[in-house]
KEKEBA-22780 format. One line per field, with one value per residue: residue in one letter; chain; y, x, z of N, C-alpha, C in turn. Coordinates in nm, 2 decimals, decimal comma, padded with zeros to 4 digits, m for minus. Each point is the difference from the previous one (the first is absolute). Layout:
residuo: [A  ...]
cadena: [A  ...]
n_yy: [Y  ...]
n_xx: [X  ...]
n_zz: [Z  ...]
ca_yy: [Y  ...]
ca_xx: [X  ...]
ca_zz: [Z  ...]
c_yy: [Y  ...]
c_xx: [X  ...]
c_zz: [Z  ...]
! end
This chain:
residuo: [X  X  X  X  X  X  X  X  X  X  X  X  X  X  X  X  X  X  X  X  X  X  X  X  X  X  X  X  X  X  X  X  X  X  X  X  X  X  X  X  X  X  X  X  X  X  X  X  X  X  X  X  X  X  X  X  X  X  X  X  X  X  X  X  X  X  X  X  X  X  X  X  X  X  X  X  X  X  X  X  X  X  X  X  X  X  X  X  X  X  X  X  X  X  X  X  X  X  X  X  X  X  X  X  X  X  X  X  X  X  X  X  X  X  X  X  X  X  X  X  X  X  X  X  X  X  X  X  X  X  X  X  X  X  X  X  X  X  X  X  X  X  X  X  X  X  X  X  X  X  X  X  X  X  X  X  X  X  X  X  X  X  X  X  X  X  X  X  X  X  X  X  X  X  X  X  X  X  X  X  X  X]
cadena: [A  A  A  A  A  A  A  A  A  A  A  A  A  A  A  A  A  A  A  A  A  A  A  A  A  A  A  A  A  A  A  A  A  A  A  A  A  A  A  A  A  A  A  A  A  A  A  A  A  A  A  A  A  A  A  A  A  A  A  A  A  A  A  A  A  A  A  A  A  A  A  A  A  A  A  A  A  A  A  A  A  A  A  A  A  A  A  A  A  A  A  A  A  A  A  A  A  A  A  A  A  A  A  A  A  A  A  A  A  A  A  A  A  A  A  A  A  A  A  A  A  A  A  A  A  A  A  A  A  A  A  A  A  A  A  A  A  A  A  A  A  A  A  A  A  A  A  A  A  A  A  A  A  A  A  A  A  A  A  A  A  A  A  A  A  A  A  A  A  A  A  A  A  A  A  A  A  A  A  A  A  A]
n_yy: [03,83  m00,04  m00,09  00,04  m00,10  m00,07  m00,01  m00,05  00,11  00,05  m00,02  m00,03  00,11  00,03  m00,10  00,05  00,14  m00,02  m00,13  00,15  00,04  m00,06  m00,02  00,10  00,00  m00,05  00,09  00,08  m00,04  m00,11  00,09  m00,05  m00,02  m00,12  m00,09  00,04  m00,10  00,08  m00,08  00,11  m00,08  m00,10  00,16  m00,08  00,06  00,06  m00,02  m00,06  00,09  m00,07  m00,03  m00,01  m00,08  m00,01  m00,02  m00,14  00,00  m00,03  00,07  00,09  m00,11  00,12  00,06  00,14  00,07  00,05  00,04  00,10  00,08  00,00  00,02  00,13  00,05  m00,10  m00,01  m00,01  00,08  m00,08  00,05  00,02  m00,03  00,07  00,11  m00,01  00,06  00,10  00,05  m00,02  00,01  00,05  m00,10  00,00  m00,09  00,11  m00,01  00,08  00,09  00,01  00,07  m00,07  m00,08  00,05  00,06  00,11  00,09  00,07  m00,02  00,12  m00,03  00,05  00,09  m00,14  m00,02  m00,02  m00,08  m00,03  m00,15  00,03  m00,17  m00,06  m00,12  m00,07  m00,01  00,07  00,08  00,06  m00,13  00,00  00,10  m00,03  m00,06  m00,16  m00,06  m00,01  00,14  m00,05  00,09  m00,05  00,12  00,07  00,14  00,06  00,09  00,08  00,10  00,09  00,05  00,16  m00,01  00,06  m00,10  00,01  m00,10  00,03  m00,11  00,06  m00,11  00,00  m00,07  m00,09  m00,15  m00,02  m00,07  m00,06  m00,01  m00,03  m00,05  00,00  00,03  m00,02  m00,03  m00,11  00,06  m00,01  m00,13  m00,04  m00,01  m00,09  m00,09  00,03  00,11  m00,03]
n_xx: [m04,25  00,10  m00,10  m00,06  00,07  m00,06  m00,06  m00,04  00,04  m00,01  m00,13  m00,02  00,05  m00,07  m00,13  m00,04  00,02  m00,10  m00,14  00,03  00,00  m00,11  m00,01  00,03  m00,08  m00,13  00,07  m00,01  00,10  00,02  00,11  00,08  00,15  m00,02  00,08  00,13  00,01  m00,13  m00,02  m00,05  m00,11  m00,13  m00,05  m00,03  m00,04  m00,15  00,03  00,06  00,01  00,11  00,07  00,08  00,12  00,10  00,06  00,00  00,02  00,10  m00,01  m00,10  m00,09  00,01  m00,06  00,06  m00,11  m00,05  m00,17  m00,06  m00,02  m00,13  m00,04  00,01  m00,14  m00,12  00,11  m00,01  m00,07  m00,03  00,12  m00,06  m00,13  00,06  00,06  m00,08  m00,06  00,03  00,01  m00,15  00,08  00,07  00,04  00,02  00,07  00,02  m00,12  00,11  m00,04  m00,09  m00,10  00,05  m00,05  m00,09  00,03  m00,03  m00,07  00,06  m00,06  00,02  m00,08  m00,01  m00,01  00,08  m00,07  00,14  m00,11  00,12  m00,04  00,08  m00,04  00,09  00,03  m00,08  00,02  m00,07  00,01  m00,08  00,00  m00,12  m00,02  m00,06  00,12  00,01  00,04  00,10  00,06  00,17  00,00  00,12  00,03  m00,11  m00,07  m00,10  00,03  m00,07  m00,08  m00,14  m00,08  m00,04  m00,11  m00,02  00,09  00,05  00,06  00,11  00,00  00,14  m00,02  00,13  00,00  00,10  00,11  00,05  00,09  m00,07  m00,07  00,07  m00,01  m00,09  00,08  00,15  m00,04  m00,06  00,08  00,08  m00,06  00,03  00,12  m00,02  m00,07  m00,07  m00,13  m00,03]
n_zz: [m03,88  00,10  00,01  00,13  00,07  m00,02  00,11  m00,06  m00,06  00,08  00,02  m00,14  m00,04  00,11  00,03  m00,13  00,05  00,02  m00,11  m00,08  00,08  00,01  m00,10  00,02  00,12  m00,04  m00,06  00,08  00,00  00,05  m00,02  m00,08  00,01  m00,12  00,11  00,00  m00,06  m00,05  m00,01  m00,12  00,08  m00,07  00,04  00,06  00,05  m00,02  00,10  m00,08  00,00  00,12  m00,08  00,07  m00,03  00,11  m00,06  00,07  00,12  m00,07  00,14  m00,11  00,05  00,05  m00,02  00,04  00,09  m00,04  00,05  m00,11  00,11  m00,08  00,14  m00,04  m00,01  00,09  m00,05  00,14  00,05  00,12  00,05  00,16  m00,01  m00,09  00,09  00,07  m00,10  m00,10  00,10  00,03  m00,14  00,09  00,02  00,13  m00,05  00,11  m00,08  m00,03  00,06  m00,06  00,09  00,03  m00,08  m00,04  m00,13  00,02  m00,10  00,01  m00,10  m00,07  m00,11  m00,07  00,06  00,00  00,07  00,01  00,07  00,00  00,03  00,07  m00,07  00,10  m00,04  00,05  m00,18  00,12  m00,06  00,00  m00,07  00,00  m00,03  00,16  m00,01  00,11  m00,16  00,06  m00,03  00,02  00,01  00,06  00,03  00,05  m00,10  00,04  m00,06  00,09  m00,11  00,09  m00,13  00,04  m00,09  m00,03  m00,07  00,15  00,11  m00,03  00,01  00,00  m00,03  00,08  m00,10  00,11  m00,05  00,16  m00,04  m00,10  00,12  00,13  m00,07  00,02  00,14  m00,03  m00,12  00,08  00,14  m00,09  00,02  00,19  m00,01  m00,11  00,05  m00,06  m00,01  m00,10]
ca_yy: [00,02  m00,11  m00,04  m00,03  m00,19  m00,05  m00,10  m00,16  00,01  00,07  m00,15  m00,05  00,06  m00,02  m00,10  m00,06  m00,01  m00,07  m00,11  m00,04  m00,01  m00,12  m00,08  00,03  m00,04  m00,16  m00,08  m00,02  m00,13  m00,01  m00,03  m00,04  00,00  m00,14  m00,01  m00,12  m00,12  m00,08  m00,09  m00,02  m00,13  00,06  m00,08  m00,14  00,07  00,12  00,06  00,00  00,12  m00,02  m00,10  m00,02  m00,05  00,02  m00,12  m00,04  00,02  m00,14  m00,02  m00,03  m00,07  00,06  00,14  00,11  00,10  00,12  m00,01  00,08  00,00  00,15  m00,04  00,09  00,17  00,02  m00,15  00,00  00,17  m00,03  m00,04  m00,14  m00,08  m00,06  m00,06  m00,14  m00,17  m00,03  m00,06  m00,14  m00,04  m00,05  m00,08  00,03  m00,13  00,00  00,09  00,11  00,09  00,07  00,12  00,07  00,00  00,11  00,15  00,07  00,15  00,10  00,11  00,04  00,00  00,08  00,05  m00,09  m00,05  m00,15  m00,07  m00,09  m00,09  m00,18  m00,10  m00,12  m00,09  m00,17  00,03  m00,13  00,04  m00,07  m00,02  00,10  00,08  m00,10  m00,13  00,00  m00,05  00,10  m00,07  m00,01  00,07  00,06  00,06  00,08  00,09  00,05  00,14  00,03  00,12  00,05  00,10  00,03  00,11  00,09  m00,05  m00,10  m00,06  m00,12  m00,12  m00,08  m00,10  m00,08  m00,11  m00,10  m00,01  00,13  00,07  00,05  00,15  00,12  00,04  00,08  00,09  00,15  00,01  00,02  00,12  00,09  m00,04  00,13  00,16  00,05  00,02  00,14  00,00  00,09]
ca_xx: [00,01  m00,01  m00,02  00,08  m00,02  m00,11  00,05  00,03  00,09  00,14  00,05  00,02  00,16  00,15  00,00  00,18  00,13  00,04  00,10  00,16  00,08  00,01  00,11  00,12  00,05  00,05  00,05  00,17  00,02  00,16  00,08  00,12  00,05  00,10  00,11  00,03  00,00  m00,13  m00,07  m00,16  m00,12  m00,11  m00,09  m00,06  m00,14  m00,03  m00,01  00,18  00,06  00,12  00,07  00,11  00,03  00,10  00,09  00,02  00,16  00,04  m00,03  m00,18  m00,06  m00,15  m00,03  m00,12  m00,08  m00,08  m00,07  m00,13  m00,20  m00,06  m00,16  m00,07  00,13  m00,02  00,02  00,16  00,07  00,06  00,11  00,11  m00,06  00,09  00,16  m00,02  m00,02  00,14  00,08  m00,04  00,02  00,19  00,08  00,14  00,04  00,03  m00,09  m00,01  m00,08  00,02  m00,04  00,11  00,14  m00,07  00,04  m00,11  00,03  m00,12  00,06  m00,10  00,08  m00,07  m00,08  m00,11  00,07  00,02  00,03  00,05  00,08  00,11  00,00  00,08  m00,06  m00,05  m00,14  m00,12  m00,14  m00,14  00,00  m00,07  m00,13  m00,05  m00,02  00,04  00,13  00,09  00,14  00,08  00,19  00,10  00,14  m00,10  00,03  m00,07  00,00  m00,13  m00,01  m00,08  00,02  m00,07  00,02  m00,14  m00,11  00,08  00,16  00,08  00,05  00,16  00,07  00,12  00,06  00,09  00,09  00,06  00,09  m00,04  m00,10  00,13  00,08  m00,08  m00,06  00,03  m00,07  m00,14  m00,02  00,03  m00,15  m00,11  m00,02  m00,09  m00,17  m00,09  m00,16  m00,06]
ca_zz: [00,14  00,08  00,11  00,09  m00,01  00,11  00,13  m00,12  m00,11  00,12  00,09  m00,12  m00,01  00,12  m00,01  m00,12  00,02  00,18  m00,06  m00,03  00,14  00,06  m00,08  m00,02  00,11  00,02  m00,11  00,14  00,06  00,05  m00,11  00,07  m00,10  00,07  00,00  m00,10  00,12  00,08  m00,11  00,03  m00,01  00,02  00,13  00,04  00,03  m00,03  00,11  00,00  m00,13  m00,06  00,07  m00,05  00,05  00,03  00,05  00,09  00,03  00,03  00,12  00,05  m00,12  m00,09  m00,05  00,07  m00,06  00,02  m00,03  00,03  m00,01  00,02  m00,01  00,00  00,07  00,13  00,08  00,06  00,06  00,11  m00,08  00,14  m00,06  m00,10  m00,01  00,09  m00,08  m00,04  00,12  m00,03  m00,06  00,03  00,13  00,01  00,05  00,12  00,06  00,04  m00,05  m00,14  00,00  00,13  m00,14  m00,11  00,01  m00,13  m00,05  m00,10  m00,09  m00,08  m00,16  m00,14  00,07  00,04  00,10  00,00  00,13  m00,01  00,04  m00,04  00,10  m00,08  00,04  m00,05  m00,06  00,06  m00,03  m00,06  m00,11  m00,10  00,10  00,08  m00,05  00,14  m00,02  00,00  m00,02  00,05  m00,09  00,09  m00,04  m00,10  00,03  m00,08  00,02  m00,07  00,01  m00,04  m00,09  m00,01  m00,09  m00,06  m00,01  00,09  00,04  m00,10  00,01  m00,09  00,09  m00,05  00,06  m00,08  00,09  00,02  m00,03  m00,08  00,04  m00,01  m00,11  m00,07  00,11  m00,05  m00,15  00,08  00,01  m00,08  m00,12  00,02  m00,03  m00,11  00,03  m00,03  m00,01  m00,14]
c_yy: [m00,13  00,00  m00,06  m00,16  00,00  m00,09  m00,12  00,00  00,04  m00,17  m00,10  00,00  m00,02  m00,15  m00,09  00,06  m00,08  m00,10  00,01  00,03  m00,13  m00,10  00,05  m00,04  m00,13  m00,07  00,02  m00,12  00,05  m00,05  m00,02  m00,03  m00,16  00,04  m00,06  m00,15  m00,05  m00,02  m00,02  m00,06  00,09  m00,03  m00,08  00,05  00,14  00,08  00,04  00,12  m00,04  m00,16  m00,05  m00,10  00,02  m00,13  00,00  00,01  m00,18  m00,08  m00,09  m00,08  00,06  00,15  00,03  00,04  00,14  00,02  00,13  m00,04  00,06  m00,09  00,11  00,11  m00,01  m00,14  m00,02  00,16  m00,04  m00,01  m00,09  m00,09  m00,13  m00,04  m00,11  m00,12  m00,06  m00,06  m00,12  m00,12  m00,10  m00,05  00,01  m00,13  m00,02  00,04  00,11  00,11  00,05  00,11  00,06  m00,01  00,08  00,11  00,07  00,12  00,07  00,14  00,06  m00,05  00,07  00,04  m00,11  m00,07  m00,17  m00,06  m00,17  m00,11  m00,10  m00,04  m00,13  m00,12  m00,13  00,09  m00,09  00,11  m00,14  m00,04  00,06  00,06  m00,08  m00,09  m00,06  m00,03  00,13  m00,03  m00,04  00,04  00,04  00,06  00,06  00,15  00,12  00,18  00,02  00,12  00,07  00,09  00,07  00,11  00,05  m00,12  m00,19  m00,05  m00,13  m00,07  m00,04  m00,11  m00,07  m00,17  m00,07  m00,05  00,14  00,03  00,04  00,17  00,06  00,00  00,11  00,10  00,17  00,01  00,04  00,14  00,08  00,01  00,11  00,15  00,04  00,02  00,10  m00,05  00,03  m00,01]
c_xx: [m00,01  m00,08  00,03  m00,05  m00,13  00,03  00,00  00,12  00,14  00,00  00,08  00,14  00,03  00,02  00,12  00,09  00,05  00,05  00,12  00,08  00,00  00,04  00,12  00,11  00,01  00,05  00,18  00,06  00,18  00,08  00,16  00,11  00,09  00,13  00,09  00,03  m00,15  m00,07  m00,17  m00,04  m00,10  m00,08  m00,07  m00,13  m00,04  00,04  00,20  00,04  00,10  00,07  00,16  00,09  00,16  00,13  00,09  00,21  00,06  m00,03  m00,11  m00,05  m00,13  00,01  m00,10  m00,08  m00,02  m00,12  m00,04  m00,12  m00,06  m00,18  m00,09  00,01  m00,05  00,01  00,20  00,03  00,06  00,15  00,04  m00,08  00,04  00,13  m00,05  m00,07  00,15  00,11  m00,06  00,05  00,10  m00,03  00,13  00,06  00,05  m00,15  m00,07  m00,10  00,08  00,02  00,17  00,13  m00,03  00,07  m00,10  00,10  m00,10  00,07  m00,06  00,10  m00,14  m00,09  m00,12  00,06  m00,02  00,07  00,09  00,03  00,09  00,00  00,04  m00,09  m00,05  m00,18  m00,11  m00,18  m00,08  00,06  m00,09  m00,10  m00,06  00,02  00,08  00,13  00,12  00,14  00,03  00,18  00,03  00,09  m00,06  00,07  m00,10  00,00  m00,17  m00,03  m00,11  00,06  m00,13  m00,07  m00,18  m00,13  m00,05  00,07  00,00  00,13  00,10  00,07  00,10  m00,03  00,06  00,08  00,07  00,17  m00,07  m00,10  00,15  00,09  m00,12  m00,13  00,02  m00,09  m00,12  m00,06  00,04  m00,16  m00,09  00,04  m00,05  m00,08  m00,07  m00,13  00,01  m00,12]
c_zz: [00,07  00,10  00,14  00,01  00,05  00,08  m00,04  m00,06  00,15  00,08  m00,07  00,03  00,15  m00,04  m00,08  00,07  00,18  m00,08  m00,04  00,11  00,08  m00,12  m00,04  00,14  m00,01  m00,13  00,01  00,02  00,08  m00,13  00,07  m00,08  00,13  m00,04  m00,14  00,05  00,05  m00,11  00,02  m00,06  00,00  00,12  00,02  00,06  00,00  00,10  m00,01  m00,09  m00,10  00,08  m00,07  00,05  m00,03  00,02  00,05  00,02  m00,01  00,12  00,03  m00,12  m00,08  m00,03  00,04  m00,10  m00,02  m00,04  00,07  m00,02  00,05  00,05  00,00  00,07  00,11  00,06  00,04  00,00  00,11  m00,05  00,09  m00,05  m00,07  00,05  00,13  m00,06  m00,02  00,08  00,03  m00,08  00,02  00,17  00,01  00,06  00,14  00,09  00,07  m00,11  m00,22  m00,01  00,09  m00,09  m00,14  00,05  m00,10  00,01  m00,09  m00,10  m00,09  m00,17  m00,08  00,16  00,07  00,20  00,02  00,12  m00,02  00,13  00,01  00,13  m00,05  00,12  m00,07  m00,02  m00,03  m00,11  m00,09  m00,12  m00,09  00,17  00,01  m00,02  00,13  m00,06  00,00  m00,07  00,09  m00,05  00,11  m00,08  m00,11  00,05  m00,04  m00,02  m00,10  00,03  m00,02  m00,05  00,04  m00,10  00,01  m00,05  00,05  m00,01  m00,10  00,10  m00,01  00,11  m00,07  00,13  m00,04  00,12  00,03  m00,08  m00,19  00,01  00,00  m00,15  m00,09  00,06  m00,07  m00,09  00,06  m00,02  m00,10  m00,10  00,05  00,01  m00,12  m00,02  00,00  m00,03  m00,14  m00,03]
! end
């Protein structure tokens, strides 16, 4: 004959099984399928998922990027937040407003919602976080995209001279429609 658990033995069991739900959640990440044409590097810091790098059009003396990143699941929910750093990033050589030349959108891919910007301009961000030295790239172009998923926002930023970004704008988006939680 079975006996019924004792309250040691039932707390026991929710207990393991809440653990296997909370690692099973946090052992989820953003998965994605690259383009043909983007060339993956290893990420350069913990905080980078992915990073890749795209070449360059005869036009432009360098090659873009693409970088994911992920800082955790409660860090960057704000999504304007983010798309006005990001606008921060670009001067516009007539001085006029960034933010009045950005276009965003939004869309859903694998049931995830994805907030996108593009903004072309002279890429003035921080050389490394806090740091007062900045770039300087005219004829930058940047499309960057919160990905938002279950187990917080992931990061996809295209940068580069702008006619190499537009030769590899289409692919972009095509990267995020792949994107999914597992």
């Amino acid at each position: 004959m079975l006996k019924a658990p004792t309250a040691r033995v039932a707390a026991t069991l929710v207990f393991a099984v809440t653990l296997v739900a909370v690692t099973t959640i946090a052992a989820a990440a953003l998965k994605f399928d690259a383009p043909a044409g983007w060339i993956s590097r290893t990420p350069s810091s913990a905080m980078r998922v992915a990073e890749f790098t795209l070449p360059h059009v005869p036009a432009d003396a360098e090659d873009a990027t693409v970088t994911v990143f992920f800082f955790g699941s409660n860090m960057g929910r704000n999504v304007q937040t983010n798309l006005d750093r990001w606008i921060g990033q670009l001067e516009q050589p007539d001085g006029s407003s960034s933010k009045d030349r950005a276009t965003s959108a939004s869309f859903t891919a694998n049931g995830l919602t994805i907030t996108t910007l593009d903004v072309g301009g002279t890429y003035v961000a921080e050389v490394t976080p806090g740091s007062a030295e900045r770039f300087n790239k005219p004829g930058f172009r940047q499309i960057a995209a919160v990905v938002d998923t279950p187990g917080g926002p992931y990061f996809v930023k295209l940068l580069g001279p702008q006619a190499t970004v537009a030769k590899w704008a289409e692919s972009y988006v095509g990267f995020l429609k792949t994107v999914r939680f597992e």
